[in-house]
C-alpha positions in Angstrom: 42.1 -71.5 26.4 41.1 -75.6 26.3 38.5 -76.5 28.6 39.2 -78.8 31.2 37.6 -82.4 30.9 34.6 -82.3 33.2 33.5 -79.1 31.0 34.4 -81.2 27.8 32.5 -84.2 29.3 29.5 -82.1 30.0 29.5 -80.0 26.8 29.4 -83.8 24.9 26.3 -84.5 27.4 24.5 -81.6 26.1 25.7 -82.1 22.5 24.2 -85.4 22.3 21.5 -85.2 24.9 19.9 -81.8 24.4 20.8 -80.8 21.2 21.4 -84.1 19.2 18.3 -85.7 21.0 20.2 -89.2 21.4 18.4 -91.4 23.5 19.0 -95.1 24.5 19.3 -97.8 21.5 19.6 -95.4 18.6 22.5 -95.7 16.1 25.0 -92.5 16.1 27.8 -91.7 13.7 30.5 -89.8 14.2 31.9 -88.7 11.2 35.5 -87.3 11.8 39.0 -86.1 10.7 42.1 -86.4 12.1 41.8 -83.1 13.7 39.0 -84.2 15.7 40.0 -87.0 17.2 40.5 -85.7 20.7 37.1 -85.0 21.2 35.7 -88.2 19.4 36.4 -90.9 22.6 35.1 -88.4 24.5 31.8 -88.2 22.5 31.8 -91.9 22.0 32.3 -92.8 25.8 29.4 -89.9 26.8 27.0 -92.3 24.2 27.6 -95.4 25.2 26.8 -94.3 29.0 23.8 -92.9 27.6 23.3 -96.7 26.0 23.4 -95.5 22.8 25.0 -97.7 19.5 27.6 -95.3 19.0 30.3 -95.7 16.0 32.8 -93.5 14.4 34.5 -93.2 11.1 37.7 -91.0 10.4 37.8 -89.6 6.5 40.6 -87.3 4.9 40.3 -83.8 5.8 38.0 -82.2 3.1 39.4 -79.2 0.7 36.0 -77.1 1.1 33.1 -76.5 3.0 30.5 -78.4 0.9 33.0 -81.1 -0.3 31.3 -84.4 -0.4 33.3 -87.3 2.0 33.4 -90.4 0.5 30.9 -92.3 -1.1 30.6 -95.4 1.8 30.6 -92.8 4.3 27.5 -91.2 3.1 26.1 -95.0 2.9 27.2 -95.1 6.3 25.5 -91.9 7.7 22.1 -93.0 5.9 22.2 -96.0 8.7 22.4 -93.7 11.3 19.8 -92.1 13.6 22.1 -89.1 14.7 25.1 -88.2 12.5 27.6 -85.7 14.0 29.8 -84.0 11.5 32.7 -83.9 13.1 35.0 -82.5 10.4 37.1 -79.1 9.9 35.4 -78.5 6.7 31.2 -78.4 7.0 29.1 -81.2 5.0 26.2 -79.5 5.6 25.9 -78.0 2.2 26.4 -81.8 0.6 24.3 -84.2 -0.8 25.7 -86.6 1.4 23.9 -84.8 4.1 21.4 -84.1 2.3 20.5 -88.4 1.5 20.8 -89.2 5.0 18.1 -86.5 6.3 16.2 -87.9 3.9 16.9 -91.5 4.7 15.5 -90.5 8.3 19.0 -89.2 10.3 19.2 -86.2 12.8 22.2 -84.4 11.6 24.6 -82.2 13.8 26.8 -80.3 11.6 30.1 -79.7 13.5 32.5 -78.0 11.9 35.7 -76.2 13.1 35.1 -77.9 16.7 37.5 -78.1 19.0 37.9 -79.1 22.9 37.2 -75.3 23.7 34.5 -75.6 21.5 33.0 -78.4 23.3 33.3 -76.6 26.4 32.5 -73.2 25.2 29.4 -71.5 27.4 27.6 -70.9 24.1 26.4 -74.5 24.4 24.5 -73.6 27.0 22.1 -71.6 25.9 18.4 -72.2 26.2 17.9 -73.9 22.3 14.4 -74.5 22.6 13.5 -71.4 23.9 15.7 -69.2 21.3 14.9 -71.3 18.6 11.2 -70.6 19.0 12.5 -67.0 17.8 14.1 -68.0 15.1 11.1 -70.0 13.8 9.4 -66.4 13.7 12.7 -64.7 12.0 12.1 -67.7 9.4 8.8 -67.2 8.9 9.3 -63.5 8.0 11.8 -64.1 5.6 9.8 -66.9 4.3 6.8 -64.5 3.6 9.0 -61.5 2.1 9.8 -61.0 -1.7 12.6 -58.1 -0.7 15.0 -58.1 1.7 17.5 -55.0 2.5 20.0 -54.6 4.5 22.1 -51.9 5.8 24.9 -51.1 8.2 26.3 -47.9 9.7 29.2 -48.8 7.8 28.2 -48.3 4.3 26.4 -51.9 3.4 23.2 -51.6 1.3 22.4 -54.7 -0.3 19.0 -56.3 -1.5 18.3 -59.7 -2.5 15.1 -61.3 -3.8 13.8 -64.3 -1.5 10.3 -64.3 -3.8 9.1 -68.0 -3.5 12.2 -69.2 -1.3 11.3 -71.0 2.0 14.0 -70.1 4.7 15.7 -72.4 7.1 14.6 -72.5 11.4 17.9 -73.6 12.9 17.3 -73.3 16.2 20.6 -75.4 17.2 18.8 -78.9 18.2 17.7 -81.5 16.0 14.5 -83.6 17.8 12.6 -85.0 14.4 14.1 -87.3 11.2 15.5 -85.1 8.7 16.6 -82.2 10.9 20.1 -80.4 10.3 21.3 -78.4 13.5 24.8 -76.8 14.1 25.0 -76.1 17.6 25.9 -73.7 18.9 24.3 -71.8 16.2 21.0 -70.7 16.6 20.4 -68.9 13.2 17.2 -68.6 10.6 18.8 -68.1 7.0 17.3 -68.0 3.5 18.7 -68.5 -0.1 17.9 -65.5 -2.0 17.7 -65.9 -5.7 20.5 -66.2 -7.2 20.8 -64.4 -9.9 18.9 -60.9 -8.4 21.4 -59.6 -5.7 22.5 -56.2 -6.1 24.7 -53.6 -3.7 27.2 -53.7 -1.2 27.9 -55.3 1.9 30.7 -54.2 4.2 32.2 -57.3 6.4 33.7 -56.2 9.6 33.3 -59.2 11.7 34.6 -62.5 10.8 35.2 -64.3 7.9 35.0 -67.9 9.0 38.2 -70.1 7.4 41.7 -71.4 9.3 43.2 -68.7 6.8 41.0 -65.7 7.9 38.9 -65.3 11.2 38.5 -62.4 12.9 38.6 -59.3 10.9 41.3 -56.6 11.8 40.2 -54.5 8.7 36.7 -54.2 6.8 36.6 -56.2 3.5 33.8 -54.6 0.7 32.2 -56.6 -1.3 30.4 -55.4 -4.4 27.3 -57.8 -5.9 25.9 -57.3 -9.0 23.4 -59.9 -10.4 23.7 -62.1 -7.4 27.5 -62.6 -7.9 30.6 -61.2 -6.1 32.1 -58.5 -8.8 34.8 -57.0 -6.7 36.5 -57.5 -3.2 38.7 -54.7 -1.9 40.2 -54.6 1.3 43.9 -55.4 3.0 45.8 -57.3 0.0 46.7 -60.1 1.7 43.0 -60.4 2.9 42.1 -60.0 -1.0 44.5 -62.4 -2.4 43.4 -65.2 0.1 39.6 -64.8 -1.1 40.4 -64.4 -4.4 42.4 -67.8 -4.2 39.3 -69.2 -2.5 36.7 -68.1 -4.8 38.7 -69.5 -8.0 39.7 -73.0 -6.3 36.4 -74.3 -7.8 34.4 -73.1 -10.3 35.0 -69.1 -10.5 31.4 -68.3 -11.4 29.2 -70.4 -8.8 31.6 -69.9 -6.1 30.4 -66.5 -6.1 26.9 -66.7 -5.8 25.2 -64.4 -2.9 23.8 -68.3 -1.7 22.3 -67.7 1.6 21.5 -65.0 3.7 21.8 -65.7 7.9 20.8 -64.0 10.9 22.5 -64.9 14.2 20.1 -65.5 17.4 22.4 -67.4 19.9 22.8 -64.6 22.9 25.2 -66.6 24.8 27.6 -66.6 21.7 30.2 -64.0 20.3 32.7 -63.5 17.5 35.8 -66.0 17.5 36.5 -66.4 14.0 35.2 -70.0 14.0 32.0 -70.6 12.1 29.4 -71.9 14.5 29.9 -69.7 17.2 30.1 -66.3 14.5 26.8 -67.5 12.3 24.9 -68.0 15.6 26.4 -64.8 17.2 22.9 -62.7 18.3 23.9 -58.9 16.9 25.2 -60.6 13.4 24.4 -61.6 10.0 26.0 -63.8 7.5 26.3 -63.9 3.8 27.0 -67.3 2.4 28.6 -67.5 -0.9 28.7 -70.7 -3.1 26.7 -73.8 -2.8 23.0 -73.6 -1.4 20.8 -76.3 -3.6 20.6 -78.7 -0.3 18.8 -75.6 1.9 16.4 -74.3 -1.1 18.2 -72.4 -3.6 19.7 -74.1 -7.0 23.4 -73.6 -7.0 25.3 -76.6 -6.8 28.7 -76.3 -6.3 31.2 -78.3 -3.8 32.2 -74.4 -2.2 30.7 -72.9 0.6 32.1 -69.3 2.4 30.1 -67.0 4.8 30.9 -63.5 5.7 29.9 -61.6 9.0 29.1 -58.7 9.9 28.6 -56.9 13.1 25.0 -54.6 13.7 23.1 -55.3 10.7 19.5 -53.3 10.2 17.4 -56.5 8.2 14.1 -55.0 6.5 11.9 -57.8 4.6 9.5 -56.4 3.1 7.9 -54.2 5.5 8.8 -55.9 8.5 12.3 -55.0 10.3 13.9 -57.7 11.7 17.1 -56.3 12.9 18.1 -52.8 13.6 21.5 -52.1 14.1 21.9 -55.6 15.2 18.9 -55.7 18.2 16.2 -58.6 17.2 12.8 -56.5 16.9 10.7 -60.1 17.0 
């Protein structure tokens, strides 16, 4: 159900206030598509009382997550102080991004959103405080070589993260060069790419406008840090397997990233911020992952989530049966 306006108005405020850091004379770009044009006066008019230099720019919807937009539009966002990515397709996973954080922009990547979105309680979770804990998830899969996980439902995977530095994304963005998706509040790391092995039962969501929410598990099989096989319902099947070889076949299959949701006020919806962030979940993204410390480059980006994950790295356990142990 859409929010009403006052809750739209006041999920903007937070957006921009608490979670993009905006504060009086800074330049912010909103980067948009069609579909998002609803919310963008709204996000524009909450700036500009905030005395903020706010602009927007509308591109063409983007085939993938990890597409690049066009190339003035990444000139554009390197201008900016705060870039939201306002777009149904993330550019997180772009070097687009990628030259603006390192030009000095905040970046809000905002993918999927919608007016329920931008009213949606999960907003109003305590970032600061829950991001502290997924600094400490971060740091432990920052100082593991072997991660494992399991499910009750048959998942047993394990991925190398020897010598990869993960990713804090506690949902707010405060310093230059910070990338926050709020309202997910996540640590993730890029395990290497070519040593993940097992499988990994997805009965949660599989966030894309042709999948969601799951009705039926989908097993995956990983061998050598690629996808092998993908059984579930066919229709499930024939989508993924459209998916996977609408870029390049191989990279699009790479185990890329490996996520842990910490956002306690957010559930399963089948959109992607509110299911990577989802406390009780994990994700495994496959594709691109050479802008967040891994090396395959590749204009495709697809997570998987599942429900009551046990995490082991190394020695330390992380999650059990989806319950946070730090």
């Amino acid at each position: 159900m859409e929010a009403s306006i006052e809750k739209q108005v006041a999920g903007a405020e937070r957006l921009l206030r608490v979670c993009g850091s905006l504060v009086a004379g800074e330049r912010c770009l909103i980067v948009h598509d069609r579909v998002a044009r609803p919310m963008v006066e709204i996000l524009l008019e909450v700036s500009r009382c905030m005395a903020a230099a706010a602009s927007a720019i509308e591109i063409p919807e983007l085939a993938m997550h990890g597409t690049e937009p066009p190339a003035g539009t990444a000139d554009r966002m390197c201008e900016a102080q705060l870039v939201l990515g306002l777009t149904a397709k993330s550019m997180a996973h772009t070097s687009a991004r990628l030259r603006a954080c390192q030009a000095g922009a905040r970046y809000l990547s905002l993918p999927e959103y919608s007016p329920a979105m931008l009213g949606d309680d999960s907003l109003l979770a305590d970032f600061v405080y829950e991001g502290a804990r997924a600094r400490r998830v971060a740091d432990a899969l920052t100082d593991s070589n072997s991660i494992r996980v399991t499910t009750a439902k048959g998942t047993d995977l394990i991925m190398s993260a020897r010598g990869r530095v993960a990713n804090c994304c506690p949902g707010y963005v405060s310093a230059p060069g910070e990338l926050g998706s709020p309202p997910d509040i996540e640590a993730n790391v890029s395990p290497i790419e070519a040593l993940s092995a097992g499988v990994a039962v997805i009965d949660g969501s599989i966030p894309h406008p042709e999948l969601g929410l799951l009705e039926s598990d989908v097993r995956l099989e990983v061998r050598e840090g690629r996808i092998s096989r993908i059984d579930g319902p066919p229709e499930t099947v024939a989508v993924l397997t459209r998916l996977f070889e609408s870029v390049d076949r191989d990279k699009s299959r790479v185990l890329a990233e490996c996520g842990i949701g910490l956002n306690p006020l957010a559930g399963l919806t089948g959109v992607m911020l509110t299911d990577e962030g989802a406390i009780g979940t994990m994700h495994l993204g496959f594709g691109s992952n050479s802008t967040v410390g891994g090396t395959n480059h590749v204009p495709f980006h697809l997570d998987f989530v599942m429900r009551s994950p046990t995490i082991k790295a190394d020695n330390t356990v992380i999650l059990r049966d989806g319950e946070c142990l730090l």
